[in-house]
Rosetta silent file (secondary structure, phi, psi, omega in degrees, C-alpha in Angstrom):
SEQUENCE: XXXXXXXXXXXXXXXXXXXXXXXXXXXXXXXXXXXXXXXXXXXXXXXXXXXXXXXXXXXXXXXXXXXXXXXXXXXXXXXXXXXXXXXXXXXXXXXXXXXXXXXXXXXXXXXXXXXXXXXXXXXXXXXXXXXXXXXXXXXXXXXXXXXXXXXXXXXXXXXXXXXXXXXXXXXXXXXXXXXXXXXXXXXXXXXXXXXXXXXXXXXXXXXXXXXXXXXXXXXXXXXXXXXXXXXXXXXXXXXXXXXXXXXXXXXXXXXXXXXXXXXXXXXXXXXXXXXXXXXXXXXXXXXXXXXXXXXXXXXXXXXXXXXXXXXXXXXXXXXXXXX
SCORE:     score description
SCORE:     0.000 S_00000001
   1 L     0.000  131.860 -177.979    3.004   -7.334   -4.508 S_00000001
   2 L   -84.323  159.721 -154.798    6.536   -6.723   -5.058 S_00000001
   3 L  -122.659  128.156 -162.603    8.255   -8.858   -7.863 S_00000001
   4 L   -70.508  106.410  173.289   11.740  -10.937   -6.826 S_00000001
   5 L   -80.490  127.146 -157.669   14.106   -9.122   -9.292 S_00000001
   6 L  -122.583  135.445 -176.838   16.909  -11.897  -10.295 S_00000001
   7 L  -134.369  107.513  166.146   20.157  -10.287  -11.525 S_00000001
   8 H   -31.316  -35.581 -173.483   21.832  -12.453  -14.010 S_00000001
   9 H   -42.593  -29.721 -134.250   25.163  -10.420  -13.781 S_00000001
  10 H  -109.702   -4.339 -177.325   26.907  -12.181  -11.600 S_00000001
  11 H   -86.023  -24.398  173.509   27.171  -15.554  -13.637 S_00000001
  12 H   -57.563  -32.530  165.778   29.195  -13.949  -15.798 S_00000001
  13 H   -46.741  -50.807 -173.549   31.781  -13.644  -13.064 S_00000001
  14 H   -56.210  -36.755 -166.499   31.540  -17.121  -12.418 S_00000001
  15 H   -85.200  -27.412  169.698   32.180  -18.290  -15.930 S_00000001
  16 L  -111.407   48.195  176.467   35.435  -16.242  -16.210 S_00000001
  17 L   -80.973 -106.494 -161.327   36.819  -17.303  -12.620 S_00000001
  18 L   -24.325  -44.384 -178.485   38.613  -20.654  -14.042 S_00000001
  19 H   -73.047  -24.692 -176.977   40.213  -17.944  -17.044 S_00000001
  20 H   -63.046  -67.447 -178.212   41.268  -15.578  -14.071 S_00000001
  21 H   -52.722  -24.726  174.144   42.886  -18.050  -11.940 S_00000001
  22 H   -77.096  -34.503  158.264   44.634  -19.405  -15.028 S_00000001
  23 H   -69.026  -18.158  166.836   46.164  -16.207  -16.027 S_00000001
  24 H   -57.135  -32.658 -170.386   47.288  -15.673  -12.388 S_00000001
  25 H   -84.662  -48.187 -175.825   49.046  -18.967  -12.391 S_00000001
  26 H   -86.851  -27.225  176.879   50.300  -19.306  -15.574 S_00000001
  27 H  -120.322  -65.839 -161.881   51.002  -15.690  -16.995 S_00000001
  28 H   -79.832  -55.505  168.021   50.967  -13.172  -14.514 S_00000001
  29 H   -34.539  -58.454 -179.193   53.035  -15.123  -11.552 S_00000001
  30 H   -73.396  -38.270  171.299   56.079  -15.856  -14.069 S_00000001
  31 H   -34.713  -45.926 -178.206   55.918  -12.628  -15.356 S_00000001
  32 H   -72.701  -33.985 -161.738   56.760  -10.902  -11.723 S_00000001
  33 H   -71.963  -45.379 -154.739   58.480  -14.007  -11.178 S_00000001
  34 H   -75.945  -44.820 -163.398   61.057  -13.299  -14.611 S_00000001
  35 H   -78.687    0.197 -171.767   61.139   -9.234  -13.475 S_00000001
  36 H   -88.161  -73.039 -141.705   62.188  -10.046   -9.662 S_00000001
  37 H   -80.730    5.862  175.674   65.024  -12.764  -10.769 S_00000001
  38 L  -111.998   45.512  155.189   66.561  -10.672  -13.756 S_00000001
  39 L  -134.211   57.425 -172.694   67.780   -8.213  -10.838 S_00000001
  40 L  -171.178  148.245 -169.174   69.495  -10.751   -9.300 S_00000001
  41 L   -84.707   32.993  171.001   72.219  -14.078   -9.611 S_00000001
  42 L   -56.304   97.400  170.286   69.913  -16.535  -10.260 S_00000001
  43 E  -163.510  174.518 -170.277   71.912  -19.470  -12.503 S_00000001
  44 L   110.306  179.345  161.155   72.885  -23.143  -12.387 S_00000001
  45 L  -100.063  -21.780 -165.940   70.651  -26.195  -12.254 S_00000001
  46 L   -99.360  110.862 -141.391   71.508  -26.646   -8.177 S_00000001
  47 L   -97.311  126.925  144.469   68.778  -24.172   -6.408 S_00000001
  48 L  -134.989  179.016 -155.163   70.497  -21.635   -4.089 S_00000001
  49 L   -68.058  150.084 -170.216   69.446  -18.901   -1.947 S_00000001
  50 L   -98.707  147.429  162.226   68.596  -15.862   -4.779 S_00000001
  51 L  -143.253  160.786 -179.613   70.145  -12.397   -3.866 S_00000001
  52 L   -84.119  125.793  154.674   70.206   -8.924   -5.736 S_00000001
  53 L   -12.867  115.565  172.359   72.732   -7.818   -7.349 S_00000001
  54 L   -35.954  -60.717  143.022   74.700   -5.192   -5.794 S_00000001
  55 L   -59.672   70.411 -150.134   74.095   -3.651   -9.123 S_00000001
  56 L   -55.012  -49.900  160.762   70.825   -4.263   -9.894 S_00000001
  57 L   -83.728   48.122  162.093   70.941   -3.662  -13.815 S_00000001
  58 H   -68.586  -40.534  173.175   74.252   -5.190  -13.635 S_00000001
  59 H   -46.967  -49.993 -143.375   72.538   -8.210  -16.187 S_00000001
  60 H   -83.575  -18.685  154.586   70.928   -5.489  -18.561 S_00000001
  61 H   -30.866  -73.455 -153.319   74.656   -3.904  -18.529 S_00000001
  62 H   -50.847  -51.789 -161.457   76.379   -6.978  -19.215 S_00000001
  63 H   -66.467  -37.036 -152.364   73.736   -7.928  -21.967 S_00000001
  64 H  -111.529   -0.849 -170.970   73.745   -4.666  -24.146 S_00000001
  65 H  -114.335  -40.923 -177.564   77.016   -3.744  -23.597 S_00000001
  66 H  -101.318   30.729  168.162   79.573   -6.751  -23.305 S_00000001
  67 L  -146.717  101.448 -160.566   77.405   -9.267  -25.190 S_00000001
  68 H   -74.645  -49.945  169.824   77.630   -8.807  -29.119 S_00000001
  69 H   -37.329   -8.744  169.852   75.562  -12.051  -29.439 S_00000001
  70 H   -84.806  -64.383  167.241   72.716  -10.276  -27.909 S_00000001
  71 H   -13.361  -49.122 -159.915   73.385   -7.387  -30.000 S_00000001
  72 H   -67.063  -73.469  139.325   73.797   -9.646  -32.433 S_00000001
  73 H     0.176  -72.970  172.541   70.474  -11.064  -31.813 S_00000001
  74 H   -72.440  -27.438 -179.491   68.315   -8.088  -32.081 S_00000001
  75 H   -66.017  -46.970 -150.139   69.712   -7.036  -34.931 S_00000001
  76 H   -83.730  -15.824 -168.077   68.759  -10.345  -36.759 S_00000001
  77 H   -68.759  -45.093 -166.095   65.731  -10.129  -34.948 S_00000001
  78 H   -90.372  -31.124  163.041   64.416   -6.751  -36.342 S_00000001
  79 H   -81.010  -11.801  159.157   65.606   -7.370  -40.102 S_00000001
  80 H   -66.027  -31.260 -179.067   63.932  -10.844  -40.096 S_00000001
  81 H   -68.827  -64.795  179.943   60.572   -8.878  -39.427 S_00000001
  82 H   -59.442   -2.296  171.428   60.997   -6.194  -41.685 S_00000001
  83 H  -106.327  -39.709  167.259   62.216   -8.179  -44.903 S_00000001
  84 H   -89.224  -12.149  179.809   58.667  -10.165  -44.422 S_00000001
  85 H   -69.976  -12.655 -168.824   55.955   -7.697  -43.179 S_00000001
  86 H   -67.262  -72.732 -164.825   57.107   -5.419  -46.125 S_00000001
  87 H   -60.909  -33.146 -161.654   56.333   -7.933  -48.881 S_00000001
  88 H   -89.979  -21.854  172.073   53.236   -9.343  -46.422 S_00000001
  89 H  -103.566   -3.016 -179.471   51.284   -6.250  -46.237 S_00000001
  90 H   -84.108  -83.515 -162.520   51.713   -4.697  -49.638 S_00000001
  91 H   -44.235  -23.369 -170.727   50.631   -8.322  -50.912 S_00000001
  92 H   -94.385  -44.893  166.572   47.588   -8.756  -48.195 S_00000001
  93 H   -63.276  -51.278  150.780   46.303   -4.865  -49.284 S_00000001
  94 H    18.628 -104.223  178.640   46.678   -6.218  -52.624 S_00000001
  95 H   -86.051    3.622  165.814   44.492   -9.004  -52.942 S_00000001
  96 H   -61.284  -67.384 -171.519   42.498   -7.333  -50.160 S_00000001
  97 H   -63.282  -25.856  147.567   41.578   -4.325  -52.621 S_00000001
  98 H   -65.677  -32.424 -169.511   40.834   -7.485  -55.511 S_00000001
  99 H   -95.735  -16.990 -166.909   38.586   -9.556  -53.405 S_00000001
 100 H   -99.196  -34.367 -122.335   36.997   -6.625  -52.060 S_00000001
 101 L  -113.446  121.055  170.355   36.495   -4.465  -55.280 S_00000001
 102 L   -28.950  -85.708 -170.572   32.502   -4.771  -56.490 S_00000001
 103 L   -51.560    3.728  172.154   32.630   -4.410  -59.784 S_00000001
 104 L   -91.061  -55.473  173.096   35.063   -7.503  -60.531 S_00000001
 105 L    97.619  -10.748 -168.233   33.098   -9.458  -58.683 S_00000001
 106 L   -22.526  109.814  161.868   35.759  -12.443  -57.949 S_00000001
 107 L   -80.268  168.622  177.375   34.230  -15.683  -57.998 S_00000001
 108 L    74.183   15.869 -172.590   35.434  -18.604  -55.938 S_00000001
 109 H   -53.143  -33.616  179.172   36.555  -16.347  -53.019 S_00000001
 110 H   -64.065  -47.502 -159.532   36.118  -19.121  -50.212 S_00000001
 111 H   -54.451  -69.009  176.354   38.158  -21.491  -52.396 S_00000001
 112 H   -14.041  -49.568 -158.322   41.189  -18.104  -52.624 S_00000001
 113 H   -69.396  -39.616  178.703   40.756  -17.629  -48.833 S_00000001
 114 H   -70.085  -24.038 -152.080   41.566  -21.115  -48.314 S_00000001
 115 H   -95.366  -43.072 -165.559   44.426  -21.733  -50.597 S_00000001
 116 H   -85.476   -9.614 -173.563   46.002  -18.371  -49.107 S_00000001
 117 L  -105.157    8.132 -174.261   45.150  -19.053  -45.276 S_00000001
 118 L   -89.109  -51.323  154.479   46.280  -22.282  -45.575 S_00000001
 119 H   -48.222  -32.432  169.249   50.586  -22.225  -44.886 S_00000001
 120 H   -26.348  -43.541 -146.467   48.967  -20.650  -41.700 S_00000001
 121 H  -133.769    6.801 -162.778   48.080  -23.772  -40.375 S_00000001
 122 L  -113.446  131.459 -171.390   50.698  -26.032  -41.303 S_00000001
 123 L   -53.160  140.342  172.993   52.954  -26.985  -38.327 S_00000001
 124 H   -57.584  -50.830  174.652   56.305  -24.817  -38.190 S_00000001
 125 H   -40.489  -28.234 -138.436   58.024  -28.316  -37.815 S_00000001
 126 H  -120.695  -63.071  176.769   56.647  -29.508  -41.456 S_00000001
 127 H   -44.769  -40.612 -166.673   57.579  -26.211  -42.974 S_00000001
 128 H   -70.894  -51.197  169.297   60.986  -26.436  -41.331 S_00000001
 129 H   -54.161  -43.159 -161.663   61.382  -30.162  -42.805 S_00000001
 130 H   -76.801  -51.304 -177.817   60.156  -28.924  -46.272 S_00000001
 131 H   -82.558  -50.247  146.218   62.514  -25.917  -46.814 S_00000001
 132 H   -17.915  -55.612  158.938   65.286  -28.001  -45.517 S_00000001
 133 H   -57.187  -64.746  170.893   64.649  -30.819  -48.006 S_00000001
 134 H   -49.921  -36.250  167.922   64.393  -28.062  -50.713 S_00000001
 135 L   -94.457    0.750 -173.402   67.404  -26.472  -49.984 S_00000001
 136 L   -77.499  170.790 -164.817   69.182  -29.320  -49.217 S_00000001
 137 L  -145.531  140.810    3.572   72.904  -30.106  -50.413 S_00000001
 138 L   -92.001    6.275 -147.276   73.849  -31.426  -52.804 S_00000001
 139 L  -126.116  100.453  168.704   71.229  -33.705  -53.759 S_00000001
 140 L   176.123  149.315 -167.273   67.595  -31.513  -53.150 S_00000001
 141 L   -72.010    4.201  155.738   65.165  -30.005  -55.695 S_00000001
 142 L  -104.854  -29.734  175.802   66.542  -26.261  -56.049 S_00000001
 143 H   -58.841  -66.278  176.437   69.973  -27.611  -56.838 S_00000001
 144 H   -32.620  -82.658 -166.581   68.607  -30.189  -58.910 S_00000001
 145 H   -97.690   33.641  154.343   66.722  -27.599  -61.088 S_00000001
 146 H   -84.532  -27.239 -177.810   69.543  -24.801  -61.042 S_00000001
 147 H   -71.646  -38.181 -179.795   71.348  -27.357  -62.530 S_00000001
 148 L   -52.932  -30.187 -176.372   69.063  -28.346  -65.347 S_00000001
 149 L   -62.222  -48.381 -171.819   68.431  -24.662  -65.738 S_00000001
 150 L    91.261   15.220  163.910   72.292  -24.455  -66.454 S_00000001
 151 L   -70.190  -34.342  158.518   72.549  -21.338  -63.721 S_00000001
 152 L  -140.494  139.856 -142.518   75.049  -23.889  -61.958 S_00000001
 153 L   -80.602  -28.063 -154.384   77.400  -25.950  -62.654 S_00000001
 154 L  -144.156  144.744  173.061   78.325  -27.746  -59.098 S_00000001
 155 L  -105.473 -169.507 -136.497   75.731  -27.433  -56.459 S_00000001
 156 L  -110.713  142.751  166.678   74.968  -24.550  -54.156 S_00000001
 157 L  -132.273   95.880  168.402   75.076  -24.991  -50.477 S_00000001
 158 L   -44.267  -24.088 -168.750   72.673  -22.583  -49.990 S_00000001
 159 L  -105.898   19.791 -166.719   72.188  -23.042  -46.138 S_00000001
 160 L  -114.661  -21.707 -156.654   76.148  -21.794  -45.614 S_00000001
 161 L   -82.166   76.675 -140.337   74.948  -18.450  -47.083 S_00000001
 162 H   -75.650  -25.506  178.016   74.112  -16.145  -44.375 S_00000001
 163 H   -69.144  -40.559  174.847   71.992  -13.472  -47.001 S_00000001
 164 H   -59.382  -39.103 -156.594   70.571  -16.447  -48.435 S_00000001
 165 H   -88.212  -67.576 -158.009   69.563  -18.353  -44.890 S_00000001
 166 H   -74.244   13.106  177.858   68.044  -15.080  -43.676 S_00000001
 167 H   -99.647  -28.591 -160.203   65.930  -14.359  -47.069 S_00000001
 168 H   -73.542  -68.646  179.923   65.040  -17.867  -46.924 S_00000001
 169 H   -69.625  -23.888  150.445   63.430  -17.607  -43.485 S_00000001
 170 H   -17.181  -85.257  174.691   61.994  -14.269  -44.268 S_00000001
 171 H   -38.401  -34.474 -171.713   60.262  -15.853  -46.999 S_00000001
 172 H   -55.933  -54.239 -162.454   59.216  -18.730  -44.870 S_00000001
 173 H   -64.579  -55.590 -177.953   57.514  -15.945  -42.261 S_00000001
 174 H   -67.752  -40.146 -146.781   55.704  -13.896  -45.084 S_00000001
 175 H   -73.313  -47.044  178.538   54.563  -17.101  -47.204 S_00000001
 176 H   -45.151  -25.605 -151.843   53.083  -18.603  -43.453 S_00000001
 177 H  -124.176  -20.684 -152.921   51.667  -14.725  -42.376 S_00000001
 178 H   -80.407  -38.168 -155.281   50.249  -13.006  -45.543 S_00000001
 179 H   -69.035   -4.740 -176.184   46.726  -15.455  -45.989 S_00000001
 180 H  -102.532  -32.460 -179.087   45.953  -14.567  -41.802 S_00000001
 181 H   -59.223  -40.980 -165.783   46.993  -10.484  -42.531 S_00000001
 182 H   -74.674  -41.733  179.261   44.538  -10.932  -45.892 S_00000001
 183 H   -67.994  -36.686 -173.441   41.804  -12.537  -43.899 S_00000001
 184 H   -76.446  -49.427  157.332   41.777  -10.230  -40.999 S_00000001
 185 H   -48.803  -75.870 -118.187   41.628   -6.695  -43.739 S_00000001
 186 H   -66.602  -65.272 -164.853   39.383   -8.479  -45.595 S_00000001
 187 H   -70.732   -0.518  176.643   37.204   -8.707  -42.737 S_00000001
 188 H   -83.202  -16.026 -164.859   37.928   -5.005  -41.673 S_00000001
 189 H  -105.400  -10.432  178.140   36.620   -3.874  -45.446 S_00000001
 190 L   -94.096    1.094 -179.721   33.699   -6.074  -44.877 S_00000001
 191 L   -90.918   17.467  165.477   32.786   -3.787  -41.571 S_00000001
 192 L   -71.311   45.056 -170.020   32.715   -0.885  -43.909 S_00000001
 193 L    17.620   87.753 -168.516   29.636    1.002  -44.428 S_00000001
 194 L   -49.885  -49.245 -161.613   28.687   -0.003  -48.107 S_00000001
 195 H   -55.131  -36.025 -161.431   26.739    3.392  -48.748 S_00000001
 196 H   -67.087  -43.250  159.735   30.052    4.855  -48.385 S_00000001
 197 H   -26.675  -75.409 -169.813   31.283    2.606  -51.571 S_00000001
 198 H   -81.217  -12.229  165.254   28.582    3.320  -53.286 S_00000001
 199 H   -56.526  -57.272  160.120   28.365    7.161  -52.782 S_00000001
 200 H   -64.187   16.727  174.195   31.675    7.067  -54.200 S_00000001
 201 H   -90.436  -71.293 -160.393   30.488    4.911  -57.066 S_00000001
 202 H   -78.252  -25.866  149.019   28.022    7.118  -58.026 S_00000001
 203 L   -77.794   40.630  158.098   30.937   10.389  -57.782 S_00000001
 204 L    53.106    6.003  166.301   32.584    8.546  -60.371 S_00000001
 205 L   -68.587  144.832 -151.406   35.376    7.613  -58.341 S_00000001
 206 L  -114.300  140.519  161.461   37.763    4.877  -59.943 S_00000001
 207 L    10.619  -63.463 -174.504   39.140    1.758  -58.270 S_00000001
 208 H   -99.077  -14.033  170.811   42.077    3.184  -56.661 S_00000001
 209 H   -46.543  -55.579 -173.292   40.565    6.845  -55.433 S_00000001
 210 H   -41.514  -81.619  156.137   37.753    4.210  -53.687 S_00000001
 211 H    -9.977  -72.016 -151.462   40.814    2.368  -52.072 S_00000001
 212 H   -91.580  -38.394 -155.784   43.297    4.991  -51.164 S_00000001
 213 H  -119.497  -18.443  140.985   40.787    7.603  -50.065 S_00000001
 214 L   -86.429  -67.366 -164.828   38.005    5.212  -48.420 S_00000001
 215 H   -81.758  -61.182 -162.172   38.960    1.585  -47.799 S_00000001
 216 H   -77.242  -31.050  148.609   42.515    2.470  -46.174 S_00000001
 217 H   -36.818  -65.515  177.587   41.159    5.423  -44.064 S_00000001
 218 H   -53.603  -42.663 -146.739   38.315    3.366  -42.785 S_00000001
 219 L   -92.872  -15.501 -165.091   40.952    0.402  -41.913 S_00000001
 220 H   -41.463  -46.026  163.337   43.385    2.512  -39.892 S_00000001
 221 H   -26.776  -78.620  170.928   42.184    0.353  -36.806 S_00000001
 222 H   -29.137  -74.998 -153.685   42.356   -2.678  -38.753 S_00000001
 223 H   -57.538  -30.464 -158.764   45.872   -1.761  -39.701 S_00000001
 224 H   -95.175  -63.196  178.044   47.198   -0.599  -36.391 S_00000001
 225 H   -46.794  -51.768 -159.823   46.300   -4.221  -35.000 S_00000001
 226 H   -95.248   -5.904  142.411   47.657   -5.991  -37.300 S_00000001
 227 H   -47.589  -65.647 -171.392   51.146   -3.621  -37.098 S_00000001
 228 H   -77.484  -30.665  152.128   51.621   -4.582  -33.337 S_00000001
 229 H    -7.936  -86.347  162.408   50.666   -8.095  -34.147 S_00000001
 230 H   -36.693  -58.442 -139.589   52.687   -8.561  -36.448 S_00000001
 231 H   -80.314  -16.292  156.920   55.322   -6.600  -34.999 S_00000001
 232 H   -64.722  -64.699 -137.661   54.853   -9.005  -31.187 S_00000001
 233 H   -77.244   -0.742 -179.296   54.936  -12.013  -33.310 S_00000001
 234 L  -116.283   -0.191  159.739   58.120  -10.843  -35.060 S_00000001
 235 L   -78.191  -22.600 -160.188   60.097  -10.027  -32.018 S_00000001
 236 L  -105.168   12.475 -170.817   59.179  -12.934  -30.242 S_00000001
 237 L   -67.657  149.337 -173.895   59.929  -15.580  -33.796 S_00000001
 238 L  -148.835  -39.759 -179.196   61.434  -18.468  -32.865 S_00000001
 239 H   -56.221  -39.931 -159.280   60.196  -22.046  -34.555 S_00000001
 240 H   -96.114  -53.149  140.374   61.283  -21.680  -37.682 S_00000001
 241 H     8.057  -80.842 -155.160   65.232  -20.091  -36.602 S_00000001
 242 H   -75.789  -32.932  171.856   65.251  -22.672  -34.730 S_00000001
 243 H  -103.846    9.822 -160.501   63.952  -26.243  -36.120 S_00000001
 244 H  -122.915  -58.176  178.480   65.468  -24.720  -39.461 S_00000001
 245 H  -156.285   18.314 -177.904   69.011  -23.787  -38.901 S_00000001
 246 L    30.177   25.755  161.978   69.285  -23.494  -35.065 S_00000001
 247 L   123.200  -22.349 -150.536   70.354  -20.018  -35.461 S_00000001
 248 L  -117.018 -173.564   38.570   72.864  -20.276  -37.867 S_00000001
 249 L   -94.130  149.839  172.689   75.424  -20.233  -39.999 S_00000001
 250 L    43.158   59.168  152.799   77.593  -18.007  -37.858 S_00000001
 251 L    65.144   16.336 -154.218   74.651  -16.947  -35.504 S_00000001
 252 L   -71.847  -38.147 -179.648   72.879  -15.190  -38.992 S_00000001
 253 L  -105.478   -0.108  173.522   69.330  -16.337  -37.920 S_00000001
 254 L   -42.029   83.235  162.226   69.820  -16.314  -34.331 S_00000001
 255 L  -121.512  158.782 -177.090   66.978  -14.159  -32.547 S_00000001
 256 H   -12.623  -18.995  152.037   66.333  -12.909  -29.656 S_00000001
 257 H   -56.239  -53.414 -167.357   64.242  -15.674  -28.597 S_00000001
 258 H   -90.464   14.547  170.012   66.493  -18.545  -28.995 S_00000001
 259 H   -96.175  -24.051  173.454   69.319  -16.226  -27.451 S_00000001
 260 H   -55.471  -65.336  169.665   67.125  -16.147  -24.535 S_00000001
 261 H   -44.773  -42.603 -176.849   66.107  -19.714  -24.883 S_00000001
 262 H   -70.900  -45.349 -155.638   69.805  -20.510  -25.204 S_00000001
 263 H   -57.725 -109.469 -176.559   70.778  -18.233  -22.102 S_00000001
 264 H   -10.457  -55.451 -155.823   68.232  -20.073  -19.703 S_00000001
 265 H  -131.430   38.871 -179.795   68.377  -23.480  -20.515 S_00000001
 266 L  -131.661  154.881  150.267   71.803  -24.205  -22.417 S_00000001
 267 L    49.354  -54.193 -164.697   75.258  -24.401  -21.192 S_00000001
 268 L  -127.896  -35.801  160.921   75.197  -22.091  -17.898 S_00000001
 269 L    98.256   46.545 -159.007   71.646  -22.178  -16.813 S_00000001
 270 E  -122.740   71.026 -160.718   71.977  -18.112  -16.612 S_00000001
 271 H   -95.480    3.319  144.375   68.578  -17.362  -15.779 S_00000001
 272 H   -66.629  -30.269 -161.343   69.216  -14.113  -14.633 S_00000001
 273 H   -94.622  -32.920  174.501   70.585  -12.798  -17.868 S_00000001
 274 H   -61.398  -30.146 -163.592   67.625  -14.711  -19.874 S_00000001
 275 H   -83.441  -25.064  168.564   65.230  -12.895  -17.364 S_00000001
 276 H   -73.875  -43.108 -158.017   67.068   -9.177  -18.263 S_00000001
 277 H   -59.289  -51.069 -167.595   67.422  -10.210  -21.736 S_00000001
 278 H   -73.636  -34.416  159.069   63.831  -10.789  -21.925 S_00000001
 279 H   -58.334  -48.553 -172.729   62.325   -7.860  -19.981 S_00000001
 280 H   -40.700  -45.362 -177.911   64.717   -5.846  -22.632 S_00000001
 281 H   -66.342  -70.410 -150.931   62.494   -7.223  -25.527 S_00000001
 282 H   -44.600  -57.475 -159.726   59.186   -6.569  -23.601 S_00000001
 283 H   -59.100  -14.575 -170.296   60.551   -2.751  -23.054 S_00000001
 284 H  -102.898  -18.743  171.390   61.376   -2.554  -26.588 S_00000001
 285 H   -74.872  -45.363  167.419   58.227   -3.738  -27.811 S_00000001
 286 H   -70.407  -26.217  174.826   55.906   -1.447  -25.555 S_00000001
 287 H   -70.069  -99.616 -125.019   58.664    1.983  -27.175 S_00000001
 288 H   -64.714  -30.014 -148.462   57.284    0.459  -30.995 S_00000001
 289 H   -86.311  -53.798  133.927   53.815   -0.184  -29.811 S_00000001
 290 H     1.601  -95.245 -168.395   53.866    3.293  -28.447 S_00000001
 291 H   -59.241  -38.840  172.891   55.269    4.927  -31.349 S_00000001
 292 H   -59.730  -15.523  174.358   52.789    2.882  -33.576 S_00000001
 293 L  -111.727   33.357  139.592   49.720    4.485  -31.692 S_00000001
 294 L  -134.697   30.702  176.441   50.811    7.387  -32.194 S_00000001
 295 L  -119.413  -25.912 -167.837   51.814    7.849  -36.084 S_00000001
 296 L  -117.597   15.908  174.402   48.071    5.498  -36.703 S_00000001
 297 L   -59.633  156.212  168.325   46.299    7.879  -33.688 S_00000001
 298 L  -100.996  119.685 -161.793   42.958    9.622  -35.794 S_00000001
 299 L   -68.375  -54.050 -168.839   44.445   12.958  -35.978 S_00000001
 300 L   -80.164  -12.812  156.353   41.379   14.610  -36.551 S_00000001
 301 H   -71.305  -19.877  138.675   39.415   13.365  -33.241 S_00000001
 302 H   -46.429  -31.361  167.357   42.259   14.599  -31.986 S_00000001
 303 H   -93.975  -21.642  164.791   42.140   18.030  -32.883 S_00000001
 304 H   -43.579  -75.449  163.790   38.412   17.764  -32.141 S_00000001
 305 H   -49.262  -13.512  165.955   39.002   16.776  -28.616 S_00000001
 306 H   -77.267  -47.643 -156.953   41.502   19.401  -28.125 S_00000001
 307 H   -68.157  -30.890  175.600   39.343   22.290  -29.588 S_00000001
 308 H   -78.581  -34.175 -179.301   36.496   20.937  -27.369 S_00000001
 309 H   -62.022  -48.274  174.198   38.451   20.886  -24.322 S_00000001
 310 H   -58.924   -6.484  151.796   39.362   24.265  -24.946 S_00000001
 311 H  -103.553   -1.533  162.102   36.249   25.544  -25.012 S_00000001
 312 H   -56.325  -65.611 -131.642   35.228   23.933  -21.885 S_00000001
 313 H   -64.975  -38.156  177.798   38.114   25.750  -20.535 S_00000001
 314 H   -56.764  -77.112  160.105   37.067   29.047  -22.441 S_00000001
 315 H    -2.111  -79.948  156.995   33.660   28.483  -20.951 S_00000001
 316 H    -1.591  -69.816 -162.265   34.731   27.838  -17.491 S_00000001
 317 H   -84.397  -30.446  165.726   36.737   30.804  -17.415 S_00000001
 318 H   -68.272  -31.634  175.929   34.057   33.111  -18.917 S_00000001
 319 H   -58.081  -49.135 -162.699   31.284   31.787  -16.059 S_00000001
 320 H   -64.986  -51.125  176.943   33.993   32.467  -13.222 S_00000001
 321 H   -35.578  -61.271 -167.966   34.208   35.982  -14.804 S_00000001
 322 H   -60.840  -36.748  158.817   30.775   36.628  -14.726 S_00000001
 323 L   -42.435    0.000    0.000   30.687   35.264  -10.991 S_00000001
């Protein structure tokens, strides 16, 4: 008797219908929707018929060439990332390679994880409020104890300071980012093949050979994630800019988000030029994501897979011979 085979496959389909339909609605429809309308004279608040541009990149002209606040923008955008991811990944391999390292041994590691994952989780708004208060002038507790210190005499208005304003949110971005970079290595060194540890353990290799020549090899993966990560989440920053010093003084923290943000839904409504502006980012983010996977590509599966194709090819061409 033949036996009623029941194939289970198909519920899976079922369960991620409701996520399909959501990304259709919600992500992929404005996406097509933002690249159709930044080739085109969509602006105002009073809906009129949309038409294309004669020029089609006439926006993505306008924006990189006549509009230094974009410029401007990108600029502030790419040195906000790069004065915290510096400081946030030296500091996350860090206490990665302590929390990680056998022989130490760290006790209390949950309590660490917690302490350091913790600004993570704390609303940008609270953070925004806090370092406001703290910086504030004249009356606010860095003033307060430069003066006692006797570094100054009158107090500092610290938030006028455009090197100061952008190290400040820097800091803000690394102190908020390092405990989620440290948790996610952490967990790439715990998917590490311990014999490999201890093989080097037992060749006498010391603390940083293990590290440098094992743990950051093995992690490349790891690392390479948490590079475009990072490196989306620092193109696209926006809360803290923005509930913090609303860009400024003199446009200093101003990035590409909120110029975008401003473009669209401030002053002109000029939701063509937010819709170029913002394709501009996406194109500049797929060129670094690009170049990052291919400076953290594994070179040597790479030469592997070449030297094997070429001996299919060798192969090939010796059989045809013989034909």
């Amino acid at each position: 008797m033949r036996r009623k085979v029941v194939n289970y496959s198909r519920f899976g389909y079922y369960f991620t219908f409701p996520f399909v339909v959501a990304f259709l609605i919600f992500s992929l429809y404005p996406i097509l929707y933002t690249l159709v309308i930044g080739f085109t004279d969509m602006k105002g608040l009073i809906p009129k018929p949309i038409q294309i541009l004669d020029n089609p990149f006439q926006n993505f002209k306008d924006l990189i060439f006549d509009n230094p606040s974009f410029r401007k923008s990108l600029f502030n955008t790419g040195l906000l990332w790069i004065v915290n991811f510096i400081p946030q990944i030296v500091l996350a391999l860090l206490l990665t390679a302590w929390f990680t390292n056998q022989r130490l041994k760290i006790k209390g590691q949950g309590a660490f994880k917690v302490l350091f994952y913790m600004p993570n989780i704390i609303t940008a708004s609270t953070i925004a409020i806090l370092f406001s208060t703290m910086f504030a002038y004249p009356m606010g507790p860095i003033n307060s104890l430069f003066q006692s210190l006797g570094l100054s005499d009158a107090p500092i208005y610290f938030l006028q300071d455009k090197t100061t304003v952008r190290g400040i949110v820097s800091f803000i971005q690394f102190w908020m980012w390092y405990g989620n970079t440290l948790i996610i290595l952490i967990a790439g060194v715990m998917g590490i093949n311990p014999a490999l540890f201890e093989s080097a353990s037992i060749d006498g290799a010391n603390g940083f050979q293990t590290f440098f020549r094992i743990t950051l090899p093995s992690l490349r993966t790891i690392l390479l994630f948490t590079l475009i990560t990072s490196m989306v989440g620092g193109l696209t920053m926006f809360d803290i800019p923005q509930l913090f010093l609303l860009g400024g003084p003199d446009d200093s923290t101003l990035t590409t988000t909120m110029f975008i943000y401003g473009q669209a839904f401030k002053g002109s409504y000029l939701y063509n030029r937010a819709a170029a502006a913002s394709m501009i980012l996406f194109a500049i983010a797929a060129f670094l994501s690009a170049i990052l996977f291919y400076v953290m590509r594994d070179r040597d599966a790479a030469k592997l897979k070449k030297a094997e194709k070429e001996y299919r090819k060798s192969a090939r061409a010796a059989v045809e011979r013989e034909v």
